[in-house]
C-alpha positions as CSV (number, residue, x, y, z in Angstrom):
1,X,-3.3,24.0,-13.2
2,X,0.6,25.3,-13.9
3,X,1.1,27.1,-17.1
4,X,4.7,26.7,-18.1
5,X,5.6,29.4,-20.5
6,X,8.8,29.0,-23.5
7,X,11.8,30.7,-22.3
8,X,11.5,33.2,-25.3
9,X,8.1,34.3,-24.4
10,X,7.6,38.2,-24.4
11,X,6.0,40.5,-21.8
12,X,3.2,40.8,-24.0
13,X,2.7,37.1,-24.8
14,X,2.7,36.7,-20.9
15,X,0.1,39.3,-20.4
16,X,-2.3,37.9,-22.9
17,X,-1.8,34.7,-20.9
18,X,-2.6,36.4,-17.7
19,X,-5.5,38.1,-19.1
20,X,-7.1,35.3,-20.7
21,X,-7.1,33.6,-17.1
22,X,-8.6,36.1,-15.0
23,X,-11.5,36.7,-18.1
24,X,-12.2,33.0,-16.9
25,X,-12.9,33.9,-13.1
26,X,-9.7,32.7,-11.9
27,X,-6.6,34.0,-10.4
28,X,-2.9,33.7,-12.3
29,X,0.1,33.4,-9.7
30,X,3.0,34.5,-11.8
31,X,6.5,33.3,-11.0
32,X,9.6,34.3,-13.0
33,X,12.3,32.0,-12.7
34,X,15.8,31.6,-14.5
35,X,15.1,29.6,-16.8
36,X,11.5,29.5,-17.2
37,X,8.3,31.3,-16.4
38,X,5.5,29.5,-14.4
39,X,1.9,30.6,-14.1
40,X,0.0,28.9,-11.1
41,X,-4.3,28.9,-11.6
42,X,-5.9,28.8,-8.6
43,X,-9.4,28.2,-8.9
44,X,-12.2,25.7,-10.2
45,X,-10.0,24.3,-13.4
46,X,-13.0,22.8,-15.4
47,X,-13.9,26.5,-16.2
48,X,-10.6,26.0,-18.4
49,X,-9.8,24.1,-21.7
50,X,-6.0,22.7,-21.7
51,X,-6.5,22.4,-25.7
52,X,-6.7,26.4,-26.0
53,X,-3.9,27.2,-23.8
54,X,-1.5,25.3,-25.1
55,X,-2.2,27.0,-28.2
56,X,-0.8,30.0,-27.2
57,X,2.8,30.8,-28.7
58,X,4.2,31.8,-25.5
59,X,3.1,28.4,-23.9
60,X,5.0,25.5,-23.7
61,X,3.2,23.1,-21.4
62,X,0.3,22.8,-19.7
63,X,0.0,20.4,-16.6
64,X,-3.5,19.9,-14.7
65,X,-3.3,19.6,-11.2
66,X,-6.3,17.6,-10.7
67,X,-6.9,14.6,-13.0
68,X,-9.4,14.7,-15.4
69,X,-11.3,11.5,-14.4
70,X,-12.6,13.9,-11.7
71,X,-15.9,11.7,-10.2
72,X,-13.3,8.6,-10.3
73,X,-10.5,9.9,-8.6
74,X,-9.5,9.5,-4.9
75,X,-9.3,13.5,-4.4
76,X,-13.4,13.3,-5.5
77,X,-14.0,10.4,-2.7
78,X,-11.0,9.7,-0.4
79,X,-12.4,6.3,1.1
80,X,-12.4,3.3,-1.5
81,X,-16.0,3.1,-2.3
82,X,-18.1,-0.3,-1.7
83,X,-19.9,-1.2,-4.6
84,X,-23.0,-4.2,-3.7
85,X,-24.4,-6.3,-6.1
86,X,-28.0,-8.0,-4.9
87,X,-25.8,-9.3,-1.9
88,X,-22.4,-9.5,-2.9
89,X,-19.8,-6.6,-2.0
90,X,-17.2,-5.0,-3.8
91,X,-13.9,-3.1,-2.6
92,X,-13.4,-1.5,1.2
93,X,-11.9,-4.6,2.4
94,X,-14.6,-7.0,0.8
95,X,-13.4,-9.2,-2.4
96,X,-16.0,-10.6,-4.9
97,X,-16.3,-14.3,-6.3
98,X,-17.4,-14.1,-10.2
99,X,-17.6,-17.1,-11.8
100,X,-19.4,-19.4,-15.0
101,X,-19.3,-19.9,-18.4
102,X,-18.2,-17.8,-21.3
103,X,-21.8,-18.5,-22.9
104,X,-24.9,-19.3,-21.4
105,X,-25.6,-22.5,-23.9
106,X,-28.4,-24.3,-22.0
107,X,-30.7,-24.7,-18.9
108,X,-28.8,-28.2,-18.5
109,X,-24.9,-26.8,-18.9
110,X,-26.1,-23.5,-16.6
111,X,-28.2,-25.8,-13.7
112,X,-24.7,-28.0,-13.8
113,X,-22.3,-24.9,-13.6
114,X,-24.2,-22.9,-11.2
115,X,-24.2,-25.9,-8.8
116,X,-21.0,-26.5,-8.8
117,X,-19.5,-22.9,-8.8
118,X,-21.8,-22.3,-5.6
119,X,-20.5,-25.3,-3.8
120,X,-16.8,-24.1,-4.8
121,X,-17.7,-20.6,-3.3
122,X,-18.5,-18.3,-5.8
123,X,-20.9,-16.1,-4.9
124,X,-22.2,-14.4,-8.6
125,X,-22.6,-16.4,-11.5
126,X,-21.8,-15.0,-14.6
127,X,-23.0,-15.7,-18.4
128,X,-23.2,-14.3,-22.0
129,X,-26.5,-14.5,-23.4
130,X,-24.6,-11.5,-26.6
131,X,-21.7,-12.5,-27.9
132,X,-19.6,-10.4,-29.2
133,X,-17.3,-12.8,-31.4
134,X,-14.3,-12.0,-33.9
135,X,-16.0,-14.4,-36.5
136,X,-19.3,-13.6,-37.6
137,X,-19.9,-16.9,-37.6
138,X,-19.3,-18.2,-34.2
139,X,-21.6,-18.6,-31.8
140,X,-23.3,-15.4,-30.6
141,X,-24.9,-16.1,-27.8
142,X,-28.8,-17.6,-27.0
143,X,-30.5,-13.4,-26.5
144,X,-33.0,-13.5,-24.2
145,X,-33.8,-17.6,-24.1
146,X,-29.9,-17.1,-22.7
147,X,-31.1,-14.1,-19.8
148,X,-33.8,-16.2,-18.5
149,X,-31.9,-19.3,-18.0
150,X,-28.9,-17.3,-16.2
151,X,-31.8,-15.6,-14.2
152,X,-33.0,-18.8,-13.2
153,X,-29.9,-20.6,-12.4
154,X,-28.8,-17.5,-10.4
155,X,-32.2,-17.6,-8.4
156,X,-31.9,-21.0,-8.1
157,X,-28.2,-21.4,-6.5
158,X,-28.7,-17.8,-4.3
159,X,-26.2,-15.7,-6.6
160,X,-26.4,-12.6,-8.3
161,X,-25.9,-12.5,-11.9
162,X,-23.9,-10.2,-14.6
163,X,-23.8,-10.4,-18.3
164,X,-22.4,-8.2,-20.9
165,X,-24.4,-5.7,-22.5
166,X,-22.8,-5.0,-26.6
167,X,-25.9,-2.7,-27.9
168,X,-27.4,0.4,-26.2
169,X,-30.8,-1.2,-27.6
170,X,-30.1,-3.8,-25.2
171,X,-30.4,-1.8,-21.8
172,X,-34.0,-2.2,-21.3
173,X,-33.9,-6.5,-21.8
174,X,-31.3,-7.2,-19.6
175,X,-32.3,-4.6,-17.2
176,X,-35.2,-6.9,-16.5
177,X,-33.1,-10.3,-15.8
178,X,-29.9,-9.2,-14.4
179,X,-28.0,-7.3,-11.2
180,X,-24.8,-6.5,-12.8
181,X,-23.8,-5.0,-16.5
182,X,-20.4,-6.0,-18.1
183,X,-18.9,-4.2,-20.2
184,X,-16.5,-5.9,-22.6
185,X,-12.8,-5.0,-23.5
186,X,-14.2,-4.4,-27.1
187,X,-16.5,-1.8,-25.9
188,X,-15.0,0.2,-23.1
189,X,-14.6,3.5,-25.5
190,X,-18.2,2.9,-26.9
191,X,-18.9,6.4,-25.4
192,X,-22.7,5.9,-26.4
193,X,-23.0,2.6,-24.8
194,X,-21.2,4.3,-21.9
195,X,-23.6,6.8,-21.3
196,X,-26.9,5.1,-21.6
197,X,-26.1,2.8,-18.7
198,X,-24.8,5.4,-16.9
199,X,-28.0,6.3,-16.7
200,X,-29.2,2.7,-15.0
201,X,-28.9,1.8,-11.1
202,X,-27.4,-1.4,-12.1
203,X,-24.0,-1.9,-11.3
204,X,-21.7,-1.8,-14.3
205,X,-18.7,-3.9,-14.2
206,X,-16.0,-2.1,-16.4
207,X,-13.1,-4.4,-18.3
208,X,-9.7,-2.5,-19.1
209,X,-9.9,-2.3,-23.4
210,X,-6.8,-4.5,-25.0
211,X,-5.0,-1.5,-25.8
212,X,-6.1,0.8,-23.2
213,X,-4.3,2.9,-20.5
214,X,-5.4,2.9,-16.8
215,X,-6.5,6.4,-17.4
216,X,-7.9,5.3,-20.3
217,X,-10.0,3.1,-18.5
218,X,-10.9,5.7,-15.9
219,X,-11.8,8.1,-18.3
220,X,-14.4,5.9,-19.4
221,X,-15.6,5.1,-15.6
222,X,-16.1,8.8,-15.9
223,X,-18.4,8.7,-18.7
224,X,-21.1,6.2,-16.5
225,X,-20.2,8.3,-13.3
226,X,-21.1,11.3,-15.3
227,X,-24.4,10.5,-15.8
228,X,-25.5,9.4,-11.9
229,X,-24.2,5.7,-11.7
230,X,-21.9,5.8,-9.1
231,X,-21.6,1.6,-9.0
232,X,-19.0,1.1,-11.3
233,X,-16.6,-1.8,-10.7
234,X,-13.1,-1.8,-12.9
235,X,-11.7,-5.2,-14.4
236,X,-7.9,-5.7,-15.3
237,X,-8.3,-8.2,-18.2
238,X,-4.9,-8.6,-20.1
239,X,-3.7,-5.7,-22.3
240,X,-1.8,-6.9,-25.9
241,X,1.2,-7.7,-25.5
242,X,4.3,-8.9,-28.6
243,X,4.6,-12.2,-26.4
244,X,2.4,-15.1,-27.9
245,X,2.8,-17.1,-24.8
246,X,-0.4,-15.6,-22.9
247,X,-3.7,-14.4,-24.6
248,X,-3.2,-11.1,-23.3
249,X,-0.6,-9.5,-21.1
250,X,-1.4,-10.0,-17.5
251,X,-0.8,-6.0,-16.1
252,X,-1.5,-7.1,-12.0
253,X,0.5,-3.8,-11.5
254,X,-2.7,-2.1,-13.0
255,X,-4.5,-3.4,-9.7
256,X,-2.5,-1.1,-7.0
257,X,-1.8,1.4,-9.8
258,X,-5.7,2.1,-10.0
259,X,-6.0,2.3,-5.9
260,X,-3.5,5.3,-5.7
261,X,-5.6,7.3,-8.0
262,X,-9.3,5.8,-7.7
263,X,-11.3,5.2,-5.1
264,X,-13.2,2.4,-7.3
265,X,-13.0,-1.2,-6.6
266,X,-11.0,-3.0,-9.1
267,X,-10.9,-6.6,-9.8
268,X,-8.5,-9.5,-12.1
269,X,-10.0,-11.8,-14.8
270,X,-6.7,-13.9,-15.3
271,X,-8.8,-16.4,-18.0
272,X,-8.8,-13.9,-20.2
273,X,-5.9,-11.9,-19.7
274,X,-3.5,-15.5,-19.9
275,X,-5.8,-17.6,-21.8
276,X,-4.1,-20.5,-20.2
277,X,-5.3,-23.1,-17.6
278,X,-1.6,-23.7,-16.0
279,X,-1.2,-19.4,-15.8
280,X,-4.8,-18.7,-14.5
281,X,-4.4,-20.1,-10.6
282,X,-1.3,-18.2,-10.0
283,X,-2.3,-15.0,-11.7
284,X,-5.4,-15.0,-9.5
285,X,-3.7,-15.4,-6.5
286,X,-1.1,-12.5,-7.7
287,X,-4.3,-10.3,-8.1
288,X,-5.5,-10.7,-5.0
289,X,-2.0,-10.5,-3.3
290,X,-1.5,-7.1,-5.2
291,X,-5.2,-5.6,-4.0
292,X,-7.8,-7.0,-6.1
293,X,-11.5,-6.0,-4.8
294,X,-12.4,-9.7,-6.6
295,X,-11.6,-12.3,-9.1
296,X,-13.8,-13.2,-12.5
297,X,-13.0,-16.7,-13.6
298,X,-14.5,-18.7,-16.4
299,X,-15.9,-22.5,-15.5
300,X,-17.3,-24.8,-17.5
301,X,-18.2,-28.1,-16.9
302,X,-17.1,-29.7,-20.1
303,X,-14.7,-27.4,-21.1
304,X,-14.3,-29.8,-24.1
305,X,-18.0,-29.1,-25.6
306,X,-18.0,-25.2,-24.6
307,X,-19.4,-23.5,-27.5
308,X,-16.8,-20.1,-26.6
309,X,-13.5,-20.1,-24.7
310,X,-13.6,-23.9,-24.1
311,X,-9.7,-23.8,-23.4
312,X,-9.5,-21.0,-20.6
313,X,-12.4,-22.3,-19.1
314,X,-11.3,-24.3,-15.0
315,X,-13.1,-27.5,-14.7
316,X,-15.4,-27.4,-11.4
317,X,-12.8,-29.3,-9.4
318,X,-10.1,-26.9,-10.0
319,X,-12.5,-24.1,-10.0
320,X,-12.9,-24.9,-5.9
321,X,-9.4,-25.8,-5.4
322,X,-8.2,-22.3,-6.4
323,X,-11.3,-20.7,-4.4
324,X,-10.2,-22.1,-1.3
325,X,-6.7,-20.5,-1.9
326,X,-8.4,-17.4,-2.5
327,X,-10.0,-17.6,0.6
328,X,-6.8,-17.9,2.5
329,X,-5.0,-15.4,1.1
330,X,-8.3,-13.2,1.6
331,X,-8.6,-14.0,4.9
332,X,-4.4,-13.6,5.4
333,X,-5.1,-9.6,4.5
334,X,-7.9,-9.5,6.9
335,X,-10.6,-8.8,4.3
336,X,-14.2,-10.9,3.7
337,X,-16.1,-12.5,1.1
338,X,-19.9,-11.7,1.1
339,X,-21.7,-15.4,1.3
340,X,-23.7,-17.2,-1.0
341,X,-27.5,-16.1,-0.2
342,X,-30.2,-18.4,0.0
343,X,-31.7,-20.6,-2.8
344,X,-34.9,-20.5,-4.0
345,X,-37.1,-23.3,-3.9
């Protein structure tokens, strides 16, 4: 941590500084320079709070050395980390294949999905069984009719399966049917929500909030990391943007951003992040160009009759067309996609 002190401050000021430091356990490095005075700490900083120090008169800035998403950062674990859900890998060179509805609406519309997303090369099939929905009235999702019909479909079809968790009350219930937690844009600051399935093994798969920072989001990897989960997989989703052109605004810079400061595998969801079928193909591809660890795509097969997010949702067909591109552009950086495991009968 550097201290930079206000060009006016006094030798006294500068000694309280220096004493309040070494009361901490650590040692103060002070340099006098023309202009300005600079205190180097050298020691473990999380025995100090930045909030205190820079309310010291004589203090004018305080700058961290290390960031404070400490169990997230690349200093904390230099090689990318390789997350595995059931089958499926994560980051180090290995790119997942997420794909399926917004909702899980029926056994019929899942069976139909699950099919075809396997036979397009997806290898986890996703599903909301809880809705969270900006109209109380929408639909919110089938509970746990909707977790055993993903479960089933996703034994079925060889796939592992993720769905987003909204209430801490929930944990237990999905624990039992699925091998992947989402959480939503909506709730990646629920801290409470944060830490209770930090305290899982499941995987968690983290989305980027609408308004959020990519420290923002790291910080809140921190919070499940902080409590023993170390599978945490981040999700560049769209961020608001002024344009109304796109559903959200598409931040693929966010991808390679996150990999010079994390070692955690971090993926694109381009349906929500464009909310456009003509945008969603090429923003894919531009996430897996710029780094992506994977790609999370919504499906439907009668995009028509989808009961949520009917309109960003790729038919089948064009589902497998744009997964065989991904493969060739995976294949062109020399990483892998983990296969599709075995059926059930």
């Amino acid at each position: 941590m550097i201290i930079i002190l206000r060009a006016d401050a006094t030798d006294e000021q500068i000694e309280h500084v220096l004493e309040r430091i070494e009361r901490l356990g650590l040692t103060a490095h002070l340099s006098r320079g023309t202009y300005r005075t600079v205190i180097g700490i050298i020691g473990d900083e999380a025995k100090i709070a930045v909030a205190p120090l820079q309310a010291i008169p004589a203090v004018a800035q305080v700058v961290p050395v290390l960031p404070p998403f400490k169990l997230a950062s690349a200093e904390a674990h230099p090689k990318p980390s390789i997350i595995e859900v059931g089958h499926v890998k994560f980051g180090g060179g290995y790119v997942g294949m997420i794909a399926g509805p917004c909702a899980v609406e029926s056994r019929e519309q899942m069976d139909a999905i699950g099919s075809a997303i396997r036979d397009g090369g997806a290898n986890i099939l996703r599903g909301g069984a809880f809705k969270p929905r900006t109209s109380p009235y929408s639909f919110q999702g089938l509970g746990e009719d909707g977790l055993k019909i993903l479960r089933d479909t996703g034994n079925k079809y060889g796939m592992p399966v993720v769905t987003e968790i909204i209430d801490p009350r929930h944990i237990d219930l999905i624990h039992e049917y699925v091998d992947m937690f989402q959480i939503g844009a909506r709730n990646m600051q629920n801290f409470v929500l944060l830490t209770e399935v930090g305290r899982t093994t499941k995987p968690i798969l983290l989305k980027r909030g609408m308004s959020a920072t990519v420290k923002d989001l790291l910080m809140s990897a921190e919070y499940i990391l902080s409590q023993g989960n170390p599978n945490v997989i981040l999700c560049e989703r769209g961020i608001k943007g002024f344009d109304p052109e796109t559903r959200n605004l598409f931040d693929v810079a966010a991808v390679p951003a996150v990999k010079a400061i994390s070692h955690l595998p971090i993926i694109v969801d381009p349906s929500h992040a464009t909310g456009r079928l003509d945008l969603i193909p090429c923003c894919a591809l531009a996430g897996v160009a710029a780094g992506s660890d994977g790609v999370h795509l919504e499906v439907h097969h009668c995009p028509e009759e989808a009961l949520s997010d009917g309109q960003q949702s790729l038919r089948p067909e064009q589902y497998a067309q744009l997964a065989g591109q991904i493969r060739d552009l995976v294949t062109l950086f020399d990483k892998k996609i983990s296969p599709v495991g075995e059926a059930s009968q």
